[in-house]
N, C-alpha and C positions, 0 to 999 in steps of 0.2 A: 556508509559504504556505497560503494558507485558499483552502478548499473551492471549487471553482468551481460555482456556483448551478443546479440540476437542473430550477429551474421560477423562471420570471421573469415575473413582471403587470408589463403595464402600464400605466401610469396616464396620468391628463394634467390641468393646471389651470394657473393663472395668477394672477397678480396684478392685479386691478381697481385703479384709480386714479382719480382724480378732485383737481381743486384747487378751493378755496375763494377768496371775497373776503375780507379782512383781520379784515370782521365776524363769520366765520364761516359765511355764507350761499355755500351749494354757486354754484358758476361757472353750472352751466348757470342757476337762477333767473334770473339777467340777460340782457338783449336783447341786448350784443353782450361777449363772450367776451376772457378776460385776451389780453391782445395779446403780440407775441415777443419785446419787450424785458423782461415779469414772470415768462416762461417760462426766458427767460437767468437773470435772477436767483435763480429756482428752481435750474435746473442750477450754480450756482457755491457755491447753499447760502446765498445770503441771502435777505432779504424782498423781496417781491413788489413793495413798494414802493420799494423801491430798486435798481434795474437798475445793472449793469455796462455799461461800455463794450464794444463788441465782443460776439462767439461764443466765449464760449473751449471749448465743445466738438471744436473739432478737436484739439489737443492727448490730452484727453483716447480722442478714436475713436480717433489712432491708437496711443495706447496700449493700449486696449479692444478694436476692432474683432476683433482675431485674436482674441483669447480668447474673447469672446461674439461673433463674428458669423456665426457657422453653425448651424443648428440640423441636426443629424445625428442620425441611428441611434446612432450610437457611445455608450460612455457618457463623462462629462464631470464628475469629481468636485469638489468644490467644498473651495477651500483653506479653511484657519480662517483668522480675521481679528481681529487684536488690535484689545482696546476703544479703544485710543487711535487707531487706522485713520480717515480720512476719510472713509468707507463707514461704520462704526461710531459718528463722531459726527453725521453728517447731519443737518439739523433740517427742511430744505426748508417755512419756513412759507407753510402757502397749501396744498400736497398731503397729500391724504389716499388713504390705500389699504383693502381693504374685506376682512374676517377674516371667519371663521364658526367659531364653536361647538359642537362635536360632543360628545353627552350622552354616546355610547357610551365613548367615552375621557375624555370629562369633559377638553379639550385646547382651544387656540385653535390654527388654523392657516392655511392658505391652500387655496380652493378648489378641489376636486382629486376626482376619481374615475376608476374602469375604464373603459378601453378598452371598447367594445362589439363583438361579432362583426361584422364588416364594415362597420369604423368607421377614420377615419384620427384621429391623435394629435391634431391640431389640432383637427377636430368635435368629441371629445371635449372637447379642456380648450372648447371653446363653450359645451357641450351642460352641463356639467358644474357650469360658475361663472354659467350661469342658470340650473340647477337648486336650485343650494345657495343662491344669495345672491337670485334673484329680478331681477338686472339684465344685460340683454340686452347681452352685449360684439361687440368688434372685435379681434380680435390682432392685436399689436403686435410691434414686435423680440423675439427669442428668448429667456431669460433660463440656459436652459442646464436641465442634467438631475440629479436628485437616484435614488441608490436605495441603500434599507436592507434589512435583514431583515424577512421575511414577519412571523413571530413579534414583529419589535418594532415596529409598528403602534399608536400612542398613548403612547409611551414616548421616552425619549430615546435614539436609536440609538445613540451614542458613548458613552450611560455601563454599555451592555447587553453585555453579552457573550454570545457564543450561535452554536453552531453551523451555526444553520440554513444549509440549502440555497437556500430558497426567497426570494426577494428581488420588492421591489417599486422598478419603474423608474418615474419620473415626470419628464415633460417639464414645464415651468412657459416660460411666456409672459407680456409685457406686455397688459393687457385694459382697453382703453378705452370705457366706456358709451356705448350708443347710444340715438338717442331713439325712443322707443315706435312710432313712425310707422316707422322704420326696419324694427323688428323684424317689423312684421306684414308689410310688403312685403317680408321675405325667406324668412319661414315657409314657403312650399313650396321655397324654395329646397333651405333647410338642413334642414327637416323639423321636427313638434311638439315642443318642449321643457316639460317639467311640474314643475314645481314639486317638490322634497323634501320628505320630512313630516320633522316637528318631531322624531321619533327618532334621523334620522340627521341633521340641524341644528339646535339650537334656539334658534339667536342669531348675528344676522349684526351687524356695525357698522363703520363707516369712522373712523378713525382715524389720526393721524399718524403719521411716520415712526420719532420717539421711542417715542410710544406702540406701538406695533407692537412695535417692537424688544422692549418693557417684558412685553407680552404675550402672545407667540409662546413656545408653548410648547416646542419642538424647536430643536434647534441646526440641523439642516440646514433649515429654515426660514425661519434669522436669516440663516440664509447667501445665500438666493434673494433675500433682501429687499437684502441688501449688493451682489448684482449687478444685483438694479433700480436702489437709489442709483448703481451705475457708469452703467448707461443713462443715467438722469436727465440723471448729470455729462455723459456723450456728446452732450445736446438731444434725444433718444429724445422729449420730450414734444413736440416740433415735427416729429416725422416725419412721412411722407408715404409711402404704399405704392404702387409704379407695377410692377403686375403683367402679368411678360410672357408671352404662350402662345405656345407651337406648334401650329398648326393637326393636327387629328387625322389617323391614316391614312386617305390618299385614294385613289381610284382610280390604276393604274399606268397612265403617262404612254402608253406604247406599249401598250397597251390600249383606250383610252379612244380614241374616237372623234370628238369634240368637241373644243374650242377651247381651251387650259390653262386660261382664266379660269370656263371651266365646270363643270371635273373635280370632283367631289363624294367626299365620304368616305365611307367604307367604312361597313358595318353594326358591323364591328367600330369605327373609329372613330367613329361616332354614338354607341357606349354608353358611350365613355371621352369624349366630348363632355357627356353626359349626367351621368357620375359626377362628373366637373369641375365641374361646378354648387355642389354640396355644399362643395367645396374653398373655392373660389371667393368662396362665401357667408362663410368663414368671415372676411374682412376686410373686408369691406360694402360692395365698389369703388359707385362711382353714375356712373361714366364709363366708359362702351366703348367701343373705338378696335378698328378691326380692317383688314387691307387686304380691298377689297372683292370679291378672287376670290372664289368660291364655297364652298371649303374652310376657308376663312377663318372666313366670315360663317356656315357651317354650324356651327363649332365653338364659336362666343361664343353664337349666338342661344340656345341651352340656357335660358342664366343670365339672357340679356336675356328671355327668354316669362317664366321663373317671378317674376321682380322686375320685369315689366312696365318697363324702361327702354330705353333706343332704342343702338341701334349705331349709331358717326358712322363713316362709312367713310373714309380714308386713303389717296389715290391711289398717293402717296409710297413706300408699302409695298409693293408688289408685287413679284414679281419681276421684272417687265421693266422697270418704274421704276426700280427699284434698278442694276438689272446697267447702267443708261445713266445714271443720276446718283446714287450711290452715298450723295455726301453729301446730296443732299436728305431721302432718309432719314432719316438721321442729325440734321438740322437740327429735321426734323417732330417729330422724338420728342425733342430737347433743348429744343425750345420749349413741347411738353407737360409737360417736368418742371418746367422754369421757372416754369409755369403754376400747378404743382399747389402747388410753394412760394411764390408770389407768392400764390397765392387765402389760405394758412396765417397771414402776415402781414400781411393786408387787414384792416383795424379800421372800415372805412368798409361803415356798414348802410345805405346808401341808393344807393352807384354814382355819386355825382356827385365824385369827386375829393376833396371834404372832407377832412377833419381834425376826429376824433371822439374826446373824453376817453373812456374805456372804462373806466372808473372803477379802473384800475391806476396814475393819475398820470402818464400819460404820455399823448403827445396825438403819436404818430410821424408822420414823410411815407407818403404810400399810394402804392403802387409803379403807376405807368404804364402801360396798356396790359392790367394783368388782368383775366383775366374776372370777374366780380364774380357773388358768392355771396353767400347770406344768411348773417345771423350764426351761424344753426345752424349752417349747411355748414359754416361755418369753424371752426366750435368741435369739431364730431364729426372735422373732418378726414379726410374718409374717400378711401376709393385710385380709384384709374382700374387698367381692363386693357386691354392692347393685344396685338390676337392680329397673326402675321404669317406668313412663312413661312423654313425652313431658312436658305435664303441672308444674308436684312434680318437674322437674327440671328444670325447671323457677323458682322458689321462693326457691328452696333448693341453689340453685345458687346466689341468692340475698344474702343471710345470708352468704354463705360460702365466697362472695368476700371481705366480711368485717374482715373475718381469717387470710388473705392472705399478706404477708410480706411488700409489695410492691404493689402502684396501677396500674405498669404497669405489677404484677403477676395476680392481680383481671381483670383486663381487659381480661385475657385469658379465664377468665369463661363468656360467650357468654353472651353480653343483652338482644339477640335479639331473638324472636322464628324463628325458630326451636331449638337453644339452640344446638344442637351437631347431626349430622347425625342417624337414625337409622341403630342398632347394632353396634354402636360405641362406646368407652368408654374414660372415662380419668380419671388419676391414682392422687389419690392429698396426698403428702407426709408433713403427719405432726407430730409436735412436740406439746410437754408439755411446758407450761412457768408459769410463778407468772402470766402473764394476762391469761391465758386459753390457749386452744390448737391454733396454727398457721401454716398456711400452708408456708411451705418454698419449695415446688416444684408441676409444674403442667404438666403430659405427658397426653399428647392426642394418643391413639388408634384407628386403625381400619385395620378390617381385610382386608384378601386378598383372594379375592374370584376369580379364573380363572377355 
């Protein structure tokens, strides 16, 4: 048995992605964004221009989901994959994913750095793959956790042999560009990001799936890249993040002298309301949903003051809503998800119902009754949060484990009350199918409050 590791870094980074027009010219240059039948053809592995019939990414979640749909503490080693693997031959033309260059190792790799003192994993790999590459992300589904030897840093870990102790953990995540406009209205969110000097990157570039493979210079690197190809194959490129809170600690009930719908949070929960910000920021929600007691709306406005965007309040959610029509709740929030997947397959830039070639060759029906987004919206894809309370997420959590890929993915939505820490949150990444929306990934948050 080998040494158990006396000092452990953490790391954190991601895989940036982006897909292309047929010409080559990056998706976002166009006014309205490949639509979900060239995103399918993507995840099945063929061209953009020729869509399949059907989703076939549920097949694949729920063969996936358990493996990749947690992202944990724990570690999570990554099996080897023969060349002739479906993961290994992937061509996905139309996606590209974004490498950097490191002089000091003279290595191509995936964007990745340390953890900072009173930093969570996820701000990092942010803080990190817009340091090194220069493009402002959103994290995506989890891709799972790599770590080697301190000592083999630049080198190929599996061909080094070496005692060491000392090991470095690295988290990797899916990381979706956002648009400039985005980044600056989050900036106090998530805090100033600065740019690397050219010593410790000297060359970023986007490249294919192939290519990638061709020039990734680490085998557990090739490996992170074969668990993006599994997303891919999941529809991971059509997901949608509907991030749930729990209102922070509030004033005790028999304490409080005022009306339930007035009770306010704690000093201690304002700071974990505060530190939620950061988290928060790290998926770029641009939709708050909160129920309108006062605990509630104290705990979202953090995120809603620093990104200057509005809280729509939710009657539905309350606790005395809930405790007298239980499923109304339930309805409110299956109609916001529907919402959030209906706005991802909307190809129509104007809101009148049309039917718009989007220059993928396909010319689909536009789904009834959505709310209608402009084609950035729809192209960035970005999440919604909905804050609630204890109870609404006991029984929102019942329904939502029946969404869920895989029942060892539903198990991660809690049976048991308390159901998730106050001011906590978790991020549930989902997709469109022929059976309705499914979740194919679940991260768990919580701030950092020192």
């Amino acid at each position: 048995m080998g040494a158990r590791p006396s000092h452990i870094v953490e790391a954190a980074g991601g895989i940036p992605y982006r897909w292309t027009r047929p010409d080559g010219v990056p998706a976002e240059a166009y006014p309205v964004p490949l639509g979900m039948d060239a995103m399918r053809a993507l995840a099945s592995g063929g061209d953009a221009d020729t869509a399949p019939e059907g989703n076939g990414a549920t097949g694949q979640a729920e063969r996936h989901g358990d493996r990749h749909g947690h992202h944990g503490r724990h570690h999570r080693k990554h099996g080897k994959r023969r060349h002739g693997s479906p993961a290994a031959q992937a061509t996905f033309p139309g996606l590209e994913v974004c490498m950097v260059h490191r002089p000091k190792y003279d290595d191509w790799s995936w964007p990745k750095g340390k953890i900072e003192a009173n930093e969570s994993d996820r701000h990092a790999a942010v803080r990190e793959i817009e340091e090194e590459t220069g493009v402002p992300v959103a994290l995506g589904p989890a891709l799972g956790e790599v770590s080697y030897p301190l000592n083999a840093e630049g080198v190929d870990a599996r061909r080094t042999r070496t005692r060491a102790v000392s090991v470095k953990h690295v988290t990797y995540w899916m990381a979706r560009p956002i648009p400039d406009e985005d980044r600056r209205r989050r900036t106090s969110a998530i805090g100033p990001i600065m740019r690397a000097g050219t010593d410790e990157v000297d060359e970023v570039r986007w490249m294919s799936i192939p290519e990638a493979r061709k020039r990734l210079s680490h085998a557990h690197d090739r490996d992170t890249l074969d668990l993006f190809v599994d997303r891919v194959r999941q529809g991971a490129l059509g997901s949608r993040a509907v991030i749930i809170v729990r209102h922070s600690k509030a004033e005790v009930r028999k304490h409080f002298k005022g009306g339930d719908p007035e009770r306010p949070i704690t000093p201690k929960g304002a700071s974990a309301s505060f530190a939620l910000t950061r988290e928060l920021a790290c998926y770029n929600p641009f939709r708050l949903f909160s129920s309108p007691w006062l605990r509630c709306m104290e705990t979202i406005e953090p995120y809603a003051w620093h990104t200057r965007l509005a809280v729509t309040p939710v009657p539905e959610l309350t606790e005395a809503r809930f405790a007298a029509d239980p499923d109304g709740a339930w309805n409110r929030v299956k109609a916001g998800i529907e919402a959030l997947i209906a706005d991802g397959e909307r190809r129509d830039d104007d809101g009148d119902g049309s039917s718009h070639d989007n220059g993928d060759g396909h010319d689909g029906p536009q789904t009834p009754g959505a709310v209608a987004l402009s084609p950035r919206e729809i192209r960035d894809g970005r999440a919604s949060v909905v804050c609630m309370h204890r109870p609404v997420i006991g029984g929102i959590f019942e329904h939502l484990r029946t969404m869920c890929v895989s029942k060892a993915l539903a198990r991660r939505l809690i049976a048991k009350s308390p159901y998730m820490p106050t001011g906590s949150a978790v991020a549930l990444f989902v997709i469109g199918t022929p059976e309705g929306p499914r979740i194919i990934d679940i991260q768990r948050m919580a701030p950092l409050v020192y």
